[in-house]
C-alpha positions in Angstrom: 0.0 0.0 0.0 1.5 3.6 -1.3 1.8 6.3 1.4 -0.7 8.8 0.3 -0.3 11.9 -1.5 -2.6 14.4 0.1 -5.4 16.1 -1.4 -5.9 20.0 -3.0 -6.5 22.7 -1.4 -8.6 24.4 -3.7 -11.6 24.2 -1.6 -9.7 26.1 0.6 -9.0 28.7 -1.4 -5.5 27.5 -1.9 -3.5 26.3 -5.0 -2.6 22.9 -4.5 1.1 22.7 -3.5 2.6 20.4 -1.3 2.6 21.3 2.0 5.7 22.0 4.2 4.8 19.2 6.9 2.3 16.5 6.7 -1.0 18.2 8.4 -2.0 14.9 10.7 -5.2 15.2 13.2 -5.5 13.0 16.1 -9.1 12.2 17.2 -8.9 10.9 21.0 -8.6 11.2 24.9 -7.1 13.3 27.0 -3.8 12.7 29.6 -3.5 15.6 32.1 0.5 14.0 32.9 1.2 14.1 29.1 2.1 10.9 28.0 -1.0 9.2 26.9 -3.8 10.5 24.3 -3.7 13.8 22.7 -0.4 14.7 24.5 1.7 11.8 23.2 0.2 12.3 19.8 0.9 16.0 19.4 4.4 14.9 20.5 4.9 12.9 18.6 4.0 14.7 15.4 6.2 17.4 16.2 9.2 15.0 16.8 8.8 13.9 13.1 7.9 16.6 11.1 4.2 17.2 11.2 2.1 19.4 11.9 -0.6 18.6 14.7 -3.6 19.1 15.1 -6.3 17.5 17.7 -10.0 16.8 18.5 -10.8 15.4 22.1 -13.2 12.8 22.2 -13.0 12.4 26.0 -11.6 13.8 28.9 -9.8 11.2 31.1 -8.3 12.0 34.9 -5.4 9.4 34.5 -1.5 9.3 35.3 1.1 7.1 35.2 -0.8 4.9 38.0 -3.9 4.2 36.3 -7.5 6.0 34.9 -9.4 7.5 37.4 -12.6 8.7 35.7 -13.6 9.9 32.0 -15.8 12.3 31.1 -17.3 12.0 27.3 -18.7 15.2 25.9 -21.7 15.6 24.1 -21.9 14.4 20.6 -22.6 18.2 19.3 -19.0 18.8 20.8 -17.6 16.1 18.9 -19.4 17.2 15.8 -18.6 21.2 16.4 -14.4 19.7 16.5 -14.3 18.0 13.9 -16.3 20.2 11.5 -13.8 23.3 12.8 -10.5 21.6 11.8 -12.4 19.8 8.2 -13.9 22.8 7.2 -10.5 25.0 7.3 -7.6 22.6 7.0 -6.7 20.1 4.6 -5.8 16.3 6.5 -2.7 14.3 5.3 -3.6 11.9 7.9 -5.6 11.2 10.9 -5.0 9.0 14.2 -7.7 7.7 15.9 -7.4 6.9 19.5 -9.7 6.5 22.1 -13.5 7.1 21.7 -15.0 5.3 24.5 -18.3 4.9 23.4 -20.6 3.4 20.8 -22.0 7.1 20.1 -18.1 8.5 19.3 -16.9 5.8 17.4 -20.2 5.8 15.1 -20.1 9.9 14.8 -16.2 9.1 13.6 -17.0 6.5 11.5 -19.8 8.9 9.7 -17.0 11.9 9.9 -15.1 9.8 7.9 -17.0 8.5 5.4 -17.9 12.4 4.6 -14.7 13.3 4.3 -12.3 10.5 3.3 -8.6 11.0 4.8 -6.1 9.8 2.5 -4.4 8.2 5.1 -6.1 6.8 8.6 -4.7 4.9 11.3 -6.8 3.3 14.3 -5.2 2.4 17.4 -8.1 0.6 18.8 -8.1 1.6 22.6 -10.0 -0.6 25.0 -7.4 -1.1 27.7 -4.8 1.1 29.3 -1.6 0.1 29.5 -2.5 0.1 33.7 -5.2 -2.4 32.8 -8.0 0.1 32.9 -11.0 -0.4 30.6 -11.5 2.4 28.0 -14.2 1.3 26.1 -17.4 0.6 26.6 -18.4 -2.9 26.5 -21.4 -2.3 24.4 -18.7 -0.2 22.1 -17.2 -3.3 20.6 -18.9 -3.8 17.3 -18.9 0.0 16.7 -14.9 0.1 16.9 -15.3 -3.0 14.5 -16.8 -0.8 12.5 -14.7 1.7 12.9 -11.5 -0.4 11.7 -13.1 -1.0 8.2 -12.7 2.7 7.1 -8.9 2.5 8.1 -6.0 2.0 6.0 -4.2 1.0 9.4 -5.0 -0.6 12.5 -2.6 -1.2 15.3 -3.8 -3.1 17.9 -2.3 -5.1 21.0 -2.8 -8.7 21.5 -5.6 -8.3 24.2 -7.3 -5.7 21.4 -6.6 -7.9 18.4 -8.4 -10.7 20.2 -11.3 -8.4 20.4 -11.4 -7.7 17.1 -11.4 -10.9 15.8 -13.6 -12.4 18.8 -10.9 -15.1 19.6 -9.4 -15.9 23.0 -6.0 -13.8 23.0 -3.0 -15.3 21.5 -0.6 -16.8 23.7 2.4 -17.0 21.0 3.8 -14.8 18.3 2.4 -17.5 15.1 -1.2 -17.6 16.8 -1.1 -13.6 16.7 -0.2 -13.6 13.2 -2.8 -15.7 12.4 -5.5 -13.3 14.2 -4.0 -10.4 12.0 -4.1 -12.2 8.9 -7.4 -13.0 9.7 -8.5 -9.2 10.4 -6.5 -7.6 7.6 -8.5 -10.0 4.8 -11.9 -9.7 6.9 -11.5 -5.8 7.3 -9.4 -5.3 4.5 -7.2 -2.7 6.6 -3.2 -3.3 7.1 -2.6 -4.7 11.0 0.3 -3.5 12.3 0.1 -5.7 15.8 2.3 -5.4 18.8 3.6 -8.5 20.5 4.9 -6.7 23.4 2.5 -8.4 25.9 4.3 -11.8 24.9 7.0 -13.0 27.5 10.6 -13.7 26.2 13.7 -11.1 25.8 12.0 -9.9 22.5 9.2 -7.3 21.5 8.0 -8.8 18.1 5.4 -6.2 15.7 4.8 -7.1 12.4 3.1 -5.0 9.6 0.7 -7.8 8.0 -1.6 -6.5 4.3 -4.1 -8.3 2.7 -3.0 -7.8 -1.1 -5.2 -9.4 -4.1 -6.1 -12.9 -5.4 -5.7 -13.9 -1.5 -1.8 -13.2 -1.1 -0.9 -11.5 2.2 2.6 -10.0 3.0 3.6 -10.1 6.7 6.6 -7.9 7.5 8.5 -8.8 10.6 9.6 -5.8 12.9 11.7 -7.4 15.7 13.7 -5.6 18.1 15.1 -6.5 21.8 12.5 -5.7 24.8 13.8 -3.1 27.0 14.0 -2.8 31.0 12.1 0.2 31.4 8.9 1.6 33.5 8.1 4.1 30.7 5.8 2.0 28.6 2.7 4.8 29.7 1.2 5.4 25.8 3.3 3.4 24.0 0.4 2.6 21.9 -0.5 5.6 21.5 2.8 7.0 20.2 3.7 4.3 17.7 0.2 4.7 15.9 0.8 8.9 15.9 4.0 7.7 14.8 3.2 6.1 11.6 -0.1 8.5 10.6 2.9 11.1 10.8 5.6 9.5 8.6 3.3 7.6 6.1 3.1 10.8 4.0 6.4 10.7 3.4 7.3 7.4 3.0 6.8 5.6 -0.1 5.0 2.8 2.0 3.3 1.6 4.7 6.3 -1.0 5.2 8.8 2.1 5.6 6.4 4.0 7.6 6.5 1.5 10.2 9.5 0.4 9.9 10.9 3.8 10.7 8.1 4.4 13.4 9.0 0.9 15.6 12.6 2.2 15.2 11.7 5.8 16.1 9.8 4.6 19.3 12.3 2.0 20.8 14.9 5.0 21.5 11.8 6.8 23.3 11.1 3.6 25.5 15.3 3.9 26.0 15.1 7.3 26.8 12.0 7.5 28.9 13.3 7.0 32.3 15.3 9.5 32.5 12.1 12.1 32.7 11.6 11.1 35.9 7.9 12.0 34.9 5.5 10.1 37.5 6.1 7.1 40.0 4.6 4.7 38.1 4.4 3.6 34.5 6.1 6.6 32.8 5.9 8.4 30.1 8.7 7.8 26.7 10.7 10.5 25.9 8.7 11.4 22.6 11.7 14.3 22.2 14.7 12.2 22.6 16.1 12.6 18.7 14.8 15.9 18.8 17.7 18.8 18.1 18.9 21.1 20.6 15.5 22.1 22.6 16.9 25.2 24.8 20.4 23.9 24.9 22.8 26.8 25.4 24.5 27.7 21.9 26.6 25.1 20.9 29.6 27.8 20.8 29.2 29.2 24.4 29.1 25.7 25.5 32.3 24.6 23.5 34.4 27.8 24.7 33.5 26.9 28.4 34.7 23.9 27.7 38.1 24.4 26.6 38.7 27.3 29.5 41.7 25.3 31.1 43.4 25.7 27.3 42.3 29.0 26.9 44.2 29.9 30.3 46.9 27.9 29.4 47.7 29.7 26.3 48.6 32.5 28.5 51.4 30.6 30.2 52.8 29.5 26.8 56.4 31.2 26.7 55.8 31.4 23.0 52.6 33.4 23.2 54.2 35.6 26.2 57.3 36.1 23.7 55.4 36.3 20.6 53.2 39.0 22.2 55.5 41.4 23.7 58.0 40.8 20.8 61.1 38.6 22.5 60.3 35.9 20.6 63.4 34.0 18.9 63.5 34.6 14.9 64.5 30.9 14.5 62.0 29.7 17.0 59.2 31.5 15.2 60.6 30.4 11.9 59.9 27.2 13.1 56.4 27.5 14.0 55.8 28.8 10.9 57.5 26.1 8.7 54.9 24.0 10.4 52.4 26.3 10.3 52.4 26.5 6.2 52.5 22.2 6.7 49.6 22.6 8.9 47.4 24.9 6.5 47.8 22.9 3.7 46.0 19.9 5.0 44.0 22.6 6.9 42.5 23.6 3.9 41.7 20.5 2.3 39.4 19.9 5.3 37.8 23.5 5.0 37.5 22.2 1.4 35.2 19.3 2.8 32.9 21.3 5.1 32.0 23.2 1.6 30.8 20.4 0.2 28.8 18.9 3.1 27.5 22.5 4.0 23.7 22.6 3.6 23.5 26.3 2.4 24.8 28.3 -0.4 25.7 30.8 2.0 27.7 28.2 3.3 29.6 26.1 1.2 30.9 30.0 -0.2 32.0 30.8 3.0 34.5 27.6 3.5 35.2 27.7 0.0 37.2 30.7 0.5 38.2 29.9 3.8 40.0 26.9 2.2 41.7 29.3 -0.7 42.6 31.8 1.7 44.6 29.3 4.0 46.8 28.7 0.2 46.5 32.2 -0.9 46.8 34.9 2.3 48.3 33.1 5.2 50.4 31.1 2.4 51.8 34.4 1.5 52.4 35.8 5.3 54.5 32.5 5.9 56.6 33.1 2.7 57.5 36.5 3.3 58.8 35.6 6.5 60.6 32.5 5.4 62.3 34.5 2.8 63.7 37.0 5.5 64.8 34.2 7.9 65.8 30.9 5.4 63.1 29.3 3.6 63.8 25.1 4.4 60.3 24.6 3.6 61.2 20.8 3.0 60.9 19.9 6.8 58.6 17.2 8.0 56.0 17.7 9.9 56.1 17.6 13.8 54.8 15.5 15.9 51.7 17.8 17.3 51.5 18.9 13.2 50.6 15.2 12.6 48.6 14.6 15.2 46.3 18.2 14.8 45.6 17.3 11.2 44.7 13.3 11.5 42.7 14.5 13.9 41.0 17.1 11.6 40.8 14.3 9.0 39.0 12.1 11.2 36.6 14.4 11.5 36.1 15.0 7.6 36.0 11.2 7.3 32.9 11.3 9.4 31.1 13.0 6.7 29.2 14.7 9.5 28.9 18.4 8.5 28.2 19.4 11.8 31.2 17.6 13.4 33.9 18.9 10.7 32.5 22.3 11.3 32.8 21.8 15.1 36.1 20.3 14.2 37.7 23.3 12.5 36.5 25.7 14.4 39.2 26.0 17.1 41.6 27.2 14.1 39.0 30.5 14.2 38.1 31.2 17.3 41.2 30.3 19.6 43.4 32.3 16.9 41.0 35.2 17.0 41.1 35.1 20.9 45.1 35.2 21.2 45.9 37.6 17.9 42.9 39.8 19.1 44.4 39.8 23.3 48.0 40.8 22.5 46.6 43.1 19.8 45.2 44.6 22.5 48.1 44.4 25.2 50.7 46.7 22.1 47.6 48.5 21.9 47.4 49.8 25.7 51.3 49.9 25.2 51.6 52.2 22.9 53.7 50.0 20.6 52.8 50.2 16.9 52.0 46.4 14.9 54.3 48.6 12.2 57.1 48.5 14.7 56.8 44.9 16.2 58.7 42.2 15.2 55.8 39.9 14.6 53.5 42.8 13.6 52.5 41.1 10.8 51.0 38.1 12.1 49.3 39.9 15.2 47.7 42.0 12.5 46.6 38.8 10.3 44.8 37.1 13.5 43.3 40.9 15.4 42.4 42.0 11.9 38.5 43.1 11.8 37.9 40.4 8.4 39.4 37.3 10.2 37.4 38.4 13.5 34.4 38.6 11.5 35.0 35.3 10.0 35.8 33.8 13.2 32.3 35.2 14.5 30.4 33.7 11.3 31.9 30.6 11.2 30.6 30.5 15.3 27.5 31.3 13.8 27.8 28.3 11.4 28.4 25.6 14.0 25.6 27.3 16.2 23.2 26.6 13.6 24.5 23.2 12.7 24.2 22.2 16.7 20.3 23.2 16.2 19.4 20.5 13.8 21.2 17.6 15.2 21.2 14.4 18.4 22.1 14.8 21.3 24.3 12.0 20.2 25.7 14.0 17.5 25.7 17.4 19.6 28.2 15.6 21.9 30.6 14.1 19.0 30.6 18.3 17.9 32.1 19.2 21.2 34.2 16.2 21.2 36.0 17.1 17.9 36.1 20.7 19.1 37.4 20.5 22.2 40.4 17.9 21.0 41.0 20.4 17.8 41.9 23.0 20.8 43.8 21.1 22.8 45.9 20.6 19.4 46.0 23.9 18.9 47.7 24.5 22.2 50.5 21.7 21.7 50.6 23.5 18.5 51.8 26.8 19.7 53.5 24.9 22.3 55.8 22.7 19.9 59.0 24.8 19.7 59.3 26.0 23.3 58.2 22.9 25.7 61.4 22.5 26.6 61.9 25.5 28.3 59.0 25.5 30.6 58.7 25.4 34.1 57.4 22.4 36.0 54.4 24.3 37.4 53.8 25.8 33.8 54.0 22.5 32.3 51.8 20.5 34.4 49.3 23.1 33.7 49.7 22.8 30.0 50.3 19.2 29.8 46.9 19.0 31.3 44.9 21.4 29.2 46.4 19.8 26.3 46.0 15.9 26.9 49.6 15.2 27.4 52.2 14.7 30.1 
């Protein structure tokens, strides 16, 4: 079965034009603690993309304990709802949940056959995952009904054995055989959960009736998990797949990814310490960045102890106030040109993963400039102090650029732009502080030895570059894991502490014990 399309929104008023997220309404109860009903469904369609929308079909007093009452409104509220969102907004897909009685479930069914979703998915609620009863006995053959205008029904063991009117299945091959027998009866596809089977495994399996009596069952195993957050479960995986189906090419893919989706929020749901019973999942757990602090602030706390220890460096200290050895500083920058070289080739890479015009321009020239500008700043000094530009490259040069390599190898644009940010901002910081020291000195860049260079690095263009490509990673932390977020300030932080044994190649020798401890730790080394 093909994931729908969507309809036109002419009657709208609107051109038809494919719409930026899949609109998807949910049609069921309420859950005042958030993860059941409504609340897990709106969740969920903001964790993948669509846009949510809801219609309440009853107002249930539960929590992670259990269902205390539910309240059902009248019919003409039901009605009023669902005309409101019909009437104005065009449906990719609906989820229906709970609708506790035969009245809701027949006022549904009509709602539907009026307006024909292209895509509907019915999670057939009669039990709580507390063991509370959420349907109405007499409610039974309505919800029957009910499953016959779906394209999807995803219901439990103990609901699949209602649906079919068997005793519940006791093992995975006798629940199979229950949704084979609903999806050519019904003619709807069954995705069924096997998580109330014992064993170390949590079996679903997608299972569609397709012609001249052939049905395909697709298998979706994955390990059970040792978690109390199993509170809407049901709930969230059938939210899950009326959101993705309209961009999937099929109903195979759309659960497939949904099962998937939902086994890292069971993972993840325990650390909400949400309720002391059966909690809530984490609906938000791929979700990027939700207030994090700006990837950049966090990063440049991060790497404080390096930032200090740059101060200690004799080689900054000399390089600032101009004491600095000619040959020593030749040396730095014979490994220097070494170092940009490869440099670039991995500014090269973050052009062409970047996701924006804006972008891939901006590292595109970073990448030229570190062969072009700085090239030229390293050979004008080289020619004044003995160009043996056929050295190897040192030890920390080695070791800063395999590890900027790594990070290109990842194919991660976020991580290679976390990666090579150091080169920016931990240059800008040191250039633009003892630009600022000969600046409160009186002393001239014109008349320093090294005026050059302080100049390159304090210059107002390679500050502004340092800020946007800040501004680069900042944006690129906002779209990603938390996973992911973590291997940005993982490649960032070791790209510093490279940068320190960097500045510190040439004059480790010479520092003091109490100066060396300090940088040995910032840096990683002893």
């Amino acid at each position: 079965m093909s994931a729908p399309t969507g309809r036109s929104d002419a009657r709208h008023g609107r051109p038809d034009a494919r719409p930026a997220r899949p609109r998807v309404l949910t049609i069921a109860g309420t859950d005042p603690t958030g993860g059941a009903g409504v609340a897990a469904d709106l969740k969920t369609f903001t964790a993948l993309g669509a846009y949510g929308m809801a219609v309440v079909t009853a107002v249930v007093a539960q929590n992670t304990h259990g269902v205390r009452s539910s309240h059902v409104p009248p019919l003409s509220v039901l009605r009023d709802q669902l005309a409101a969102v019909a009437d104005d907004v065009t449906i990719d897909a609906v989820k229906i949940g709970m609708v506790g009685t035969r009245e809701v479930a027949d006022e549904v069914a009509a709602w539907l056959d009026a307006e024909r979703p292209p895509l509907v998915v019915v999670d057939p609620v009669m039990v709580a995952t507390s063991g509370h009863r959420l349907l109405a006995p007499d409610a039974e053959d309505a919800v029957r009904r009910l499953v016959t205008h779906a394209d999807v029904v995803t219901p439990n063991l103990p609901e699949l054995a209602v649906l079919v009117g068997e005793p519940e299945a006791a093992t995975w091959p006798e629940a199979l055989a229950q949704a084979t027998s609903l999806a050519e009866h019904a003619r709807v596809a069954v995705l069924v959960k096997g998580g109330h089977l014992a064993g170390g495994r949590s079996p679903d399996a997608l299972v569609v009736a397709g012609p001249e009596g052939r049905v395909d069952v697709t298998e979706l195993d994955a390990p059970r998990i040792a978690t109390t957050a199993t509170h809407g479960t049901g709930c969230t995986l059938s939210a899950a797949v009326a959101a993705l189906a309209p961009r999937r090419p099929d109903l195979v893919e759309a659960a497939r990814d949904a099962k998937e989706w939902l086994h890292g929020a069971i993972a993840a749901g325990e650390a909400l310490r949400v309720g002391s019973g059966r909690g809530p999942v984490d609906h938000l757990h791929a979700a990027p960045g939700l207030g994090e602090r700006r990837f950049t602030a966090e990063a440049w706390d991060a790497i404080a102890d390096v930032r200090a220890a740059c101060d200690d460096l004799p080689f900054v200290r000399a390089l600032g106030d101009g004491s600095l050895d000619a040959d020593e500083f030749a040396a730095y920058v014979r490994q220097d040109a070494l170092y940009l070289a490869q440099y670039s080739t991995v500014l090269a890479r973050a052009a062409q993963l970047a996701p924006t015009l804006e972008e891939r321009a901006f590292f595109a020239r970073g990448a030229s400039s570190c062969l072009t500008i700085e090239a030229a700043l390293h050979e004008d000094w080289l020619a004044a102090h003995g160009p043996r530009l056929d050295v190897p490259p040192s030890p920390e040069t080695l070791a800063y650029t395999d590890a900027l390599h790594r990070a290109a190898a990842t194919g991660d644009y976020a991580v290679v732009v976390a990666a090579v940010l150091p080169c920016y901002s931990v240059y800008a910081d040191v250039g633009a502080r003892i630009a600022r020291r000969l600046g409160e000195c009186g002393t001239p860049e014109d008349a320093h030895p090294y005026g050059a260079w302080i100049a390159t690095y304090s210059d107002p263009v390679f500050l502004a570059a340092s800020d946007q490509a800040r501004a680069y990673a900042d944006r690129a932390a906002a779209y990603v894991s938390r996973a992911t977020r973590a291997r940005m300030l993982a490649a960032f932080v070791e790209a510093a502490r490279h940068e320190l044994a960097f500045f510190d190649q040439t004059s480790r020798r010479d520092l003091s014990a109490a100066t060396r401890e300090r940088v040995g730790s910032a840096s990683g080394q002893r």
